[in-house]
C-alpha positions as CSV (number, residue, x, y, z in Angstrom):
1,X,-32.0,26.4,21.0
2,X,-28.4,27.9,21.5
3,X,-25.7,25.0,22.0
4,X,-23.9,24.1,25.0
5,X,-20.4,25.7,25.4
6,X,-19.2,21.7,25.6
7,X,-21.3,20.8,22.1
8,X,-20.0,23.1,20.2
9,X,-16.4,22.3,21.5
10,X,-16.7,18.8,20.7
11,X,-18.3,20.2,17.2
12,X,-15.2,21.5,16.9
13,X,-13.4,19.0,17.3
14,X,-15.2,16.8,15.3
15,X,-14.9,19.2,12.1
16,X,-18.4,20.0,12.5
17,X,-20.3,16.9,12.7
18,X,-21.9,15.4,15.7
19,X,-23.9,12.2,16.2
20,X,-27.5,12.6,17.4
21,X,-26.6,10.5,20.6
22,X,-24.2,13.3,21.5
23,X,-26.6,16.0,20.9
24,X,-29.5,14.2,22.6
25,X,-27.1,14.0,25.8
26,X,-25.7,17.7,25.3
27,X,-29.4,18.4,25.9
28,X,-30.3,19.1,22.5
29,X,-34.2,17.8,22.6
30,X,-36.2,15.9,19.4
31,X,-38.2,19.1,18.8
32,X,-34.6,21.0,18.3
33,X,-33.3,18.3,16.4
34,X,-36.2,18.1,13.6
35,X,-36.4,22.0,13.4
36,X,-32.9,22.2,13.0
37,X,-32.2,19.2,10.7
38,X,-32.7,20.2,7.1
39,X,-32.6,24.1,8.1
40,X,-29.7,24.6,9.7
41,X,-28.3,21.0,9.6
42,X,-27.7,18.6,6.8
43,X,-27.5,15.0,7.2
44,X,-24.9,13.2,6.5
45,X,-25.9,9.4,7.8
46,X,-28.1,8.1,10.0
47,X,-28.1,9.7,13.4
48,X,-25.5,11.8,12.1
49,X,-25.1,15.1,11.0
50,X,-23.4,18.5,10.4
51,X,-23.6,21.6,11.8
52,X,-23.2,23.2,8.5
53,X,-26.0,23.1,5.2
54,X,-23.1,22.9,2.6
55,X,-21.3,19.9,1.2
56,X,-19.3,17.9,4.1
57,X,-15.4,17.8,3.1
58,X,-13.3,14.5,3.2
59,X,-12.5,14.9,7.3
60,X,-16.3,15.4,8.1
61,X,-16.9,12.3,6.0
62,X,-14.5,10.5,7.7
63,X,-15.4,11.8,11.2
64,X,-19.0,10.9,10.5
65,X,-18.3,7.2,8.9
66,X,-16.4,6.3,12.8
67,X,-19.4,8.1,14.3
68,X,-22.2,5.6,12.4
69,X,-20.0,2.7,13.0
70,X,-20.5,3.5,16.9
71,X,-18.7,3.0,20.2
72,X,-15.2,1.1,19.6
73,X,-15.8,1.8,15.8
74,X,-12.7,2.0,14.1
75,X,-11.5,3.3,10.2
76,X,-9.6,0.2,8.9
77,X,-8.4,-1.0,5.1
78,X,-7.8,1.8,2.5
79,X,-8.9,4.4,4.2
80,X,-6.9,4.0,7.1
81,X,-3.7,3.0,5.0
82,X,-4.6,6.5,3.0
83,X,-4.6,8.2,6.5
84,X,-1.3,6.6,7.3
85,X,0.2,7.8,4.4
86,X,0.6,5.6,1.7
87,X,-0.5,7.2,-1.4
88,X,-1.0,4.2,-3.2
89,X,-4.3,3.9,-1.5
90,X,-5.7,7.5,-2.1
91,X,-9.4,7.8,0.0
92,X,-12.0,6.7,-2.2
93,X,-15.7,5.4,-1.5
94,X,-17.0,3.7,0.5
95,X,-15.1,4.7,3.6
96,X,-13.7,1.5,5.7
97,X,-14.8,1.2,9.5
98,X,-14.3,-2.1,11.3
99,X,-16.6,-2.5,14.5
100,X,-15.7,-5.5,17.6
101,X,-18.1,-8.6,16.7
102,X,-21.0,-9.5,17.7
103,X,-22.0,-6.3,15.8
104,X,-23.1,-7.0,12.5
105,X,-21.5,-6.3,8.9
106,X,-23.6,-3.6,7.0
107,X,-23.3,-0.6,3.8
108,X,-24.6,2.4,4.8
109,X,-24.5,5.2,2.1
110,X,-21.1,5.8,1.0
111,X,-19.9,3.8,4.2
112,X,-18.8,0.2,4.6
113,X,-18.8,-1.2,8.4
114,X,-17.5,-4.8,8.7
115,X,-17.7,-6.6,11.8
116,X,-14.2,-8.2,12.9
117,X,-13.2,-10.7,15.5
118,X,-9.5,-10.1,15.0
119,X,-9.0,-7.1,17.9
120,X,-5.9,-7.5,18.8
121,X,-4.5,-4.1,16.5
122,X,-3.4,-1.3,18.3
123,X,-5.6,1.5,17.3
124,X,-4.5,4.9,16.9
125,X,-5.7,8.5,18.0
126,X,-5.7,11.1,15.1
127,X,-7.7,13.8,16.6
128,X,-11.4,12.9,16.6
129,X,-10.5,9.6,14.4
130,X,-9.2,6.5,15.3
131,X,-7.1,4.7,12.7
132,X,-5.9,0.5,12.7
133,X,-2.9,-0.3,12.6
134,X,-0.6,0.2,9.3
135,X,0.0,-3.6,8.7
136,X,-3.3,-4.6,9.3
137,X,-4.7,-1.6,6.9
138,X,-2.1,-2.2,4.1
139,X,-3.1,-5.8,4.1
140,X,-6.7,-5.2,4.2
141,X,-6.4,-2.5,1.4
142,X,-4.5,-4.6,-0.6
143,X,-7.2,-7.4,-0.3
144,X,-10.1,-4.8,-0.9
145,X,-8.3,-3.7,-4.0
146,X,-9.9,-5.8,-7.3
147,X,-7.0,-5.3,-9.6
148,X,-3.7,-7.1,-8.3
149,X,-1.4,-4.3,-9.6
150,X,-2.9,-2.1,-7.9
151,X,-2.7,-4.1,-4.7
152,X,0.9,-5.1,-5.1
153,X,1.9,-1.7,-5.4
154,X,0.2,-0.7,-2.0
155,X,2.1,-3.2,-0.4
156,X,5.4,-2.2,-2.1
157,X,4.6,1.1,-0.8
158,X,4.8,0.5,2.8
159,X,7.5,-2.0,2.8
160,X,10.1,-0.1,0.3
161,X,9.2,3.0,2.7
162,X,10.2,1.6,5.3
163,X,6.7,2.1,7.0
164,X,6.3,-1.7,7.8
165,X,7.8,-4.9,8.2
166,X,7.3,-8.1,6.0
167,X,6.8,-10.3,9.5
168,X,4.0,-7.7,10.8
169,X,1.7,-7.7,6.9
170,X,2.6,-12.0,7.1
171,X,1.0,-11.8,10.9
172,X,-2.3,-10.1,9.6
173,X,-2.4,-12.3,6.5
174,X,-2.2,-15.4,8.3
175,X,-4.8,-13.8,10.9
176,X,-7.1,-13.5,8.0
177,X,-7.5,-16.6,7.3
178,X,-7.6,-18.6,3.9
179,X,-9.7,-15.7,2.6
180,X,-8.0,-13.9,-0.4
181,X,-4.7,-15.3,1.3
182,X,-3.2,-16.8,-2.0
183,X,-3.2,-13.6,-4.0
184,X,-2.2,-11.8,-0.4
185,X,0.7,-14.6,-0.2
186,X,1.9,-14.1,-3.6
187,X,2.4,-10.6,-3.4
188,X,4.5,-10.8,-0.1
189,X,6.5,-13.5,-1.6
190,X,7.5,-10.9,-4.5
191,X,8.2,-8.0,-2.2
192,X,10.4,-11.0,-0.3
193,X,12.3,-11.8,-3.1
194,X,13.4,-7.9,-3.6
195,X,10.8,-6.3,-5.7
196,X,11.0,-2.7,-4.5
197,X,8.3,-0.9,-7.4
198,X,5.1,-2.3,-9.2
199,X,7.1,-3.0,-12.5
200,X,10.1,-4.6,-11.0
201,X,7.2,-7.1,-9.7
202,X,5.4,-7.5,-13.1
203,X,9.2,-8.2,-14.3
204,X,10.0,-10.6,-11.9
205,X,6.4,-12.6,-12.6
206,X,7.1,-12.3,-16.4
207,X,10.5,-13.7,-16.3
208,X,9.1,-16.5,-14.3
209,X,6.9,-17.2,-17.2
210,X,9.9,-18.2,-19.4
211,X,11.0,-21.9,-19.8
212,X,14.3,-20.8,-21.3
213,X,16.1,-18.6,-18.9
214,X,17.0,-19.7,-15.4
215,X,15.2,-18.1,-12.0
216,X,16.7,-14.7,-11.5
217,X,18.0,-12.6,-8.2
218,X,16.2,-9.5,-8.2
219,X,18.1,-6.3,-6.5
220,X,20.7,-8.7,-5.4
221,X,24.3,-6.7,-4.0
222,X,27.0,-6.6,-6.9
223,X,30.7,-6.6,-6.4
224,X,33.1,-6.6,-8.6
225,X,36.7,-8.7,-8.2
226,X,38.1,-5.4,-5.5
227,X,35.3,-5.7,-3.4
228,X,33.9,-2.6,-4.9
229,X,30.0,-2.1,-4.6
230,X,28.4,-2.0,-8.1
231,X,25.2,-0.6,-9.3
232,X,22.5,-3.4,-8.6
233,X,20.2,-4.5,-11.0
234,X,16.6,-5.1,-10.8
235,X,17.1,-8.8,-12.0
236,X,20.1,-10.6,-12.2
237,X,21.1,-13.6,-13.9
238,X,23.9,-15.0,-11.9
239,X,25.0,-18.0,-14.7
240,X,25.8,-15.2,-17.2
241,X,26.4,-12.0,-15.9
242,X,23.1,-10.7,-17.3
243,X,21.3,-7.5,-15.3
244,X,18.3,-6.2,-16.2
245,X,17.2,-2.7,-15.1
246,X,13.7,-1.3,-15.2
247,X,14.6,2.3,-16.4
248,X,12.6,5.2,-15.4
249,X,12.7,8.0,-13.1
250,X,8.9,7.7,-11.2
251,X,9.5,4.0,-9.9
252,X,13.4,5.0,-7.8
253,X,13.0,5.7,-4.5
254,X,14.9,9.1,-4.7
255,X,16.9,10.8,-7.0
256,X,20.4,9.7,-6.2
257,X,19.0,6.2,-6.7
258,X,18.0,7.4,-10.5
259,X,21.2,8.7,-11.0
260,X,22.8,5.1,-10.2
261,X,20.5,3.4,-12.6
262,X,21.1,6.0,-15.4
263,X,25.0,5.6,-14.7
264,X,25.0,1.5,-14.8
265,X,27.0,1.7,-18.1
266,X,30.0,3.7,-16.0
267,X,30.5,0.4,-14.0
268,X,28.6,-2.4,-15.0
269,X,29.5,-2.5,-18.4
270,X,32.9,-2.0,-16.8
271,X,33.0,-5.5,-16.0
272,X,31.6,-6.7,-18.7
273,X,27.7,-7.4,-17.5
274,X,25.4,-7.3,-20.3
275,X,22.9,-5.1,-19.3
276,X,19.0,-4.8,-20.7
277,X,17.2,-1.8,-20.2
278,X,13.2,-1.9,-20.2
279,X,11.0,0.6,-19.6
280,X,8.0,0.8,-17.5
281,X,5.8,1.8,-20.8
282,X,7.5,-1.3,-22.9
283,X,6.4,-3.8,-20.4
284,X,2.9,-3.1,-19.9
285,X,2.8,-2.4,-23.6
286,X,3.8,-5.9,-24.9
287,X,5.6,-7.8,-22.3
288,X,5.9,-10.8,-24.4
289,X,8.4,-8.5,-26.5
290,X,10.2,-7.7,-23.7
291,X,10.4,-11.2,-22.7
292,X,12.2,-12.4,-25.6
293,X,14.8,-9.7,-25.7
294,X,15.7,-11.0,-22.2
295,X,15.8,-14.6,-23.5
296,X,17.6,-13.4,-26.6
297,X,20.0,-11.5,-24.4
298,X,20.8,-14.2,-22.2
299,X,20.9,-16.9,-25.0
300,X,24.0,-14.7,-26.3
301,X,25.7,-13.9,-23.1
302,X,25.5,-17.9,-22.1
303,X,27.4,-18.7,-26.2
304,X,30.2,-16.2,-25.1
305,X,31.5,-18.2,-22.5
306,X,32.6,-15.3,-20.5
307,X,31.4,-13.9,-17.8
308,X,31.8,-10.8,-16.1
309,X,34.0,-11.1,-12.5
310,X,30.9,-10.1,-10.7
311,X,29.9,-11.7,-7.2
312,X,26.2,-11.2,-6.3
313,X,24.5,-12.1,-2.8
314,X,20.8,-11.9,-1.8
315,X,20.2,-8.8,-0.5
316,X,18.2,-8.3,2.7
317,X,14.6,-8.4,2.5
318,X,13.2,-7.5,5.5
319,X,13.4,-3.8,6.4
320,X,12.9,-2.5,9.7
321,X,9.5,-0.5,10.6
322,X,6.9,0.5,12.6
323,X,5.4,-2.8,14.2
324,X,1.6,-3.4,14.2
């Protein structure tokens, strides 16, 4: 049996893959569909399949994960932050669809449908797919990541580009629940306080760690006794003029800001502001070395007695977005 002009314009659409409800009320009858299936047809889920024998690609996957969830199915979590853009949270197995309650929770295959109460997202249309909402995805990625650097660095993502704002991920974490809301709380509260990369957060939480040096500012503003903006650090310890920069190239946000960091002995040092470099590698190397050169560092800016004519403020920490 030949296809309809209107099947195989929605196949189109659909990169190829159609659900057996569709072809059932294209016309397509049982007999067809068994002949067909296996022949001419592979499936790909249950009910679902594409018009094709070879391996599906990455948009028929997606296409047909949305088309097993079912009417109102959306893709939610990593996979829609992936679809969004942030790399952070590359598509990976299983593929996320959330589907309206009373519809049931359920892994099928290589897909993972969750039933949610919580439909108040605005959904997106990407062509055949339907996408939630950035906050709600990078929140729900970030919970469905295992490993919390990994997670922190998804949220860092969106926020540092801009993508969302701090009040729209705190909505969906307090919509969650108390489910993974600590860890989800924590990480917000870093981002908060002006950690703008992965190892400027596992800086910040190793500083904290110290009982000998005071809480830092991270990415405060630094101006020096004209009013003249400074390079700003990635900590800052305002009692001794201390800044401490996480030095490398991948974790700036564009090359001019690399260029600032790589200059900070041009006008930090200047005015006097001792200045600790660490690396990215160093840190996750031995961080309790790392540590104590901070702690040593500080212990002999504080027995100078001088400090650099540097005046730091807080710097805003809540950049405007998209809202979800």
């Amino acid at each position: 049996m030949t296809l309809t002009d209107a099947t195989t314009a929605l196949a189109e659409v659909q990169h190829g893959v159609v659900s057996r409800r569709q072809l059932l009320e294209a016309g397509v009858t049982r007999e067809t569909l068994r002949w067909r299936v296996g022949r001419d047809w592979r499936l790909l889920l249950p009910g679902v399949y594409a018009l094709q024998t070879g391996l599906p690609s990455v948009w028929q996957r997606l296409v047909a994960a949305q088309l097993v969830g079912g009417e109102g199915a959306w893709l939610a979590g990593s996979t829609a932050a992936s679809l969004h853009g942030i790399t952070s949270a590359p598509i990976s197995m299983p593929i996320r669809v959330l589907v309206p309650a009373p519809r049931r929770s359920r892994r099928i295959s290589w897909v993972d449908v969750r039933s949610t109460t919580l439909l108040g997202e605005r959904v997106v249309e990407r062509g055949p797919l339907r996408l939630g909402c950035l906050a709600r995805a990078v929140v729900d990625a970030a919970h469905e990541t295992p490993d919390e650097r990994a997670a922190r660095g998804v949220v860092i993502e969106a926020v540092q580009r801009r993508l969302v704002r701090l009040d729209d991920l705190e909505h969906w974490v307090d919509a969650r629940g108390r489910r993974g809301s600590a860890r989800l709380r924590r990480i917000l509260a870093e981002v908060a306080e002006g950690a703008w990369s992965v190892p400027e957060s596992d800086l910040l939480a190793l500083v904290r760690t110290s009982r000998r040096l005071p809480p830092p500012m991270a990415n405060p503003i630094l101006t020096g006794p004209g009013g003249e903006t400074l390079t700003s650090p990635d900590l800052w310890f305002d009692d001794v003029g201390l800044a401490v920069m996480v030095q490398s190239r991948r974790f700036h946000a564009d090359r001019l800001d690399w260029e600032a960091t790589v200059e900070q002995g041009s006008d930090l040092s200047t005015m006097r502001v001792v200045v600790v470099g660490v690396t990215p590698t160093a840190l996750a190397r031995d961080p309790e070395a790392q540590l104590r050169r901070i702690e040593r560092a500080h212990e002999a800016a504080a027995r100078t007695g001088v400090r650099a004519p540097v005046t730091a403020s807080v710097r805003a920490t809540v950049p405007l977005g998209v809202t979800g």
